[in-house]
Structure formats: structure tokens, C-alpha cells
N, C-alpha and C positions, 0 to 999 in steps of 0.2 A: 304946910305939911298936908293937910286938908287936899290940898290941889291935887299935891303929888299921887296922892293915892287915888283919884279919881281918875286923874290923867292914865297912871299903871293898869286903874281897871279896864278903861277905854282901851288903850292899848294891848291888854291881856284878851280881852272878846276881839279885837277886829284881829292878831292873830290867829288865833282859839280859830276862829269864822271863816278864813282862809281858805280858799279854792284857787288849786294851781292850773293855770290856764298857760301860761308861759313864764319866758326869760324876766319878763316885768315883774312879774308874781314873787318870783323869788328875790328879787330886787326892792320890794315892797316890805319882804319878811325880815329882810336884812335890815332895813329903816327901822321898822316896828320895833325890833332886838336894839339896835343902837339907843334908839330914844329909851328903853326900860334901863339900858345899862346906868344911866346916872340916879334914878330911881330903885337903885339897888334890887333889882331882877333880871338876877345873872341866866340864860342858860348858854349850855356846854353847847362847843360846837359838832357832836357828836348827836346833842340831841336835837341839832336846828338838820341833819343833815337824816336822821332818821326822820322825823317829821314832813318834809317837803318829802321824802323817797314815799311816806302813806299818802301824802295828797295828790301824787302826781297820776296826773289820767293814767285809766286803762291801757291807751295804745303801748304807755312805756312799761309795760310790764315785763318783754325782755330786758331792760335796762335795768330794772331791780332786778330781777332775777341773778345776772351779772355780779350787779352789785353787790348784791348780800351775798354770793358763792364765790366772790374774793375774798384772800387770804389777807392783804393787807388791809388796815386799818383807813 
């Protein structure tokens, strides 16, 4: 039990800490999220997908912009 929750913490800062440089990156966040899932540290895929949209460089700023000024979900 002990473990669990260190390993969560570990894993909760090197998300947390994240800087999106590329396709890897989110490929990494994805990992991160899986491994918390059996440690009962659920998040919604609504908030993994607004998160990487604030981490992602500058350059893609029309690409949120887009994003967030669609109507679908």
C-alpha cells in the first residue's frame, strides 16, 4: 500500500512536470495516466485532452484556438 502511493506520487509530479515537445510527449502522458489507473487515479479523458491542449507550444496556438471554437465535444 505504502508503495502504491509513492509510486501515484511519482507518477502524479512527472505528469504534473510535463512539457509537450511532440507526438512522444503525449504518448508518455498516456503511459503516465494508464499506470495511475490501477492505483485508483482516475482522470477523464476530457481533462487529459484540455491539459496537453495548455502544454502544447506556442507555434500551435491556431490549433487551440480551432479547438476550443468548435462546437463539438
Amino acid at each position: 500500500m505504502t508503495f502504491d502511493k509513492s509510486l501515484a506520487s511519482t507518477l502524479i509530479m512527472q505528469f504534473s512536470s510535463m512539457k509537450l515537445i511532440g507526438i512522444r510527449h503525449i504518448m508518455h502522458i498516456k503511459d503516465i495516466v494508464a499506470q495511475l489507473k490501477p492505483l485508483e487515479v482516475i482522470m477523464s479523458d476530457s481533462f487529459l485532452v484540455h491539459f496537453i491542449l495548455c502544454i502544447l507550444p506556442y507555434h500551435y496556438a491556431p490549433f487551440k484556438i480551432s479547438y476550443n471554437t468548435h462546437k463539438d465535444k
